[in-house]
C-alpha positions in Angstrom: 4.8 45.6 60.0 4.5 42.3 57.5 4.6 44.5 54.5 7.8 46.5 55.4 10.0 43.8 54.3 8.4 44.6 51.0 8.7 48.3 50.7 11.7 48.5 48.2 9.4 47.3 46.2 7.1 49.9 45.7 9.4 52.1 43.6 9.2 49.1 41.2 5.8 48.8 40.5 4.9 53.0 40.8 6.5 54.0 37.4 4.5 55.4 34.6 4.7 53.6 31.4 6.4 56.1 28.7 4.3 58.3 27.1 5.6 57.9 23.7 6.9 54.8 21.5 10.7 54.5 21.0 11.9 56.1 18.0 13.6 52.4 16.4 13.0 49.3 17.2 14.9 47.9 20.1 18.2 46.1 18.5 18.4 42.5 18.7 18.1 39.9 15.3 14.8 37.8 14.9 14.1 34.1 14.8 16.1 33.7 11.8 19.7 34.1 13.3 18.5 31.9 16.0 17.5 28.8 13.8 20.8 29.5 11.6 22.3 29.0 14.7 21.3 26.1 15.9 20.7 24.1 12.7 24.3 22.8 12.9 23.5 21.7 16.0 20.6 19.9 15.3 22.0 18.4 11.8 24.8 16.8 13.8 22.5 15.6 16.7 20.4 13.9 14.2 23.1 12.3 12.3 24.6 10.9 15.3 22.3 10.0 17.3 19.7 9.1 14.9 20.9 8.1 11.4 24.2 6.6 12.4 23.0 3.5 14.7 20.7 2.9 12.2 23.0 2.4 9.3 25.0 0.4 11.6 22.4 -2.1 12.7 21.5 -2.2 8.8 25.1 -3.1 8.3 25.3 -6.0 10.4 22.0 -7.7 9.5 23.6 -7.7 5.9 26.5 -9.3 7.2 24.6 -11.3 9.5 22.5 -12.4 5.9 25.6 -12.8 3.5 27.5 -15.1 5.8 24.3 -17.8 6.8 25.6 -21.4 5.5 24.0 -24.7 6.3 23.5 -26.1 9.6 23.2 -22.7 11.2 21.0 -22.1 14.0 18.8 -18.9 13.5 15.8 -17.1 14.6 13.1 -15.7 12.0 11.2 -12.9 12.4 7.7 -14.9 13.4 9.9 -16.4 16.2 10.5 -19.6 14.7 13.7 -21.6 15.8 15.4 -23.6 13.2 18.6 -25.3 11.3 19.4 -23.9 8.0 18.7 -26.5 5.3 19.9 -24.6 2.4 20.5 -20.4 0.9 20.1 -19.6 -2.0 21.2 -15.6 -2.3 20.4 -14.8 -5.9 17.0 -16.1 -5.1 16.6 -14.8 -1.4 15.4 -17.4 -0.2 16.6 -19.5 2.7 15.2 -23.1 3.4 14.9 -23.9 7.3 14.6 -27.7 8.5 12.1 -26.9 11.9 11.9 -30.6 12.7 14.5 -33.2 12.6 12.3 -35.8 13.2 9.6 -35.2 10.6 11.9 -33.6 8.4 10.0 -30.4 8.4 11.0 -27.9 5.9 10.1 -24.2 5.3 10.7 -21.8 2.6 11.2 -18.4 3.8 13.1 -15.2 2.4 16.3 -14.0 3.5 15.1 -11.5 4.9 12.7 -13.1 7.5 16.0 -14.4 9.4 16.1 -11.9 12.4 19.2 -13.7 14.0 21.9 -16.3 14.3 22.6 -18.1 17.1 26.1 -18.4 17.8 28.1 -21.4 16.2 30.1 -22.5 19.8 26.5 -23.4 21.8 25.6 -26.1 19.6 28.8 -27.6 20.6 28.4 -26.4 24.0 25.1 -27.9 24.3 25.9 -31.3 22.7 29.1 -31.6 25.1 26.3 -30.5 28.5 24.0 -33.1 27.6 26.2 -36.3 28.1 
């Protein structure tokens, strides 16, 4: 009585297997048309999703790097908070002052600068303070 509900299934799984091989080979391409296929695909993923933000990040830290002057506020890549003593670009180097009351200076390349703060929260903080 359970297996009833399964009986149309029996045809299914009664068949002989054929006796002899298929003369050709069933149609149908191989892997190649498949990866022709989908290398556009892939190529245009990549680029856009991979290459693209990429560039565009490199293109900011350059302009980020080409327009540091003195006084600026920045963030190197040890973590080390500062105020831009001097840049000198044909060198690459970038002189920070860490401590204004010490007069701490540090040499660093142009390249270890990860960040600039923005220009308005040193006024912004000056103003909050009184």
């Amino acid at each position: 009585m359970i297996f009833d509900c399964f009986a149309f299934l029996i045809p299914l799984f009664a068949q002989e297997a054929p006796v002899s091989p298929p003369a050709s080979p069933p149609p149908g391409g191989g892997g190649f048309e498949i990866i022709l296929f989908f290398l556009p695909f892939f190529v245009i993923f990549y680029w856009f999703f991979m290459l693209r933000p990429q560039q565009k990040q490199e293109e900011r830290q350059r302009k980020m790097l080409n327009s540091l002057e003195k006084n600026d506020r920045v963030l190197t890549v040890g973590g080390i908070i500062a105020t831009i003593h001097s840049v000198d670009k044909e060198k690459n180097e970038v002189v920070l002052k860490v401590d204004d009351s010490n007069s701490t200076k540090i040499k660093f390349q142009l390249s270890a600068v990860l960040m600039a703060f923005p220009k308005d929260n040193d006024k912004n903080d000056k103003t909050d303070s009184k």
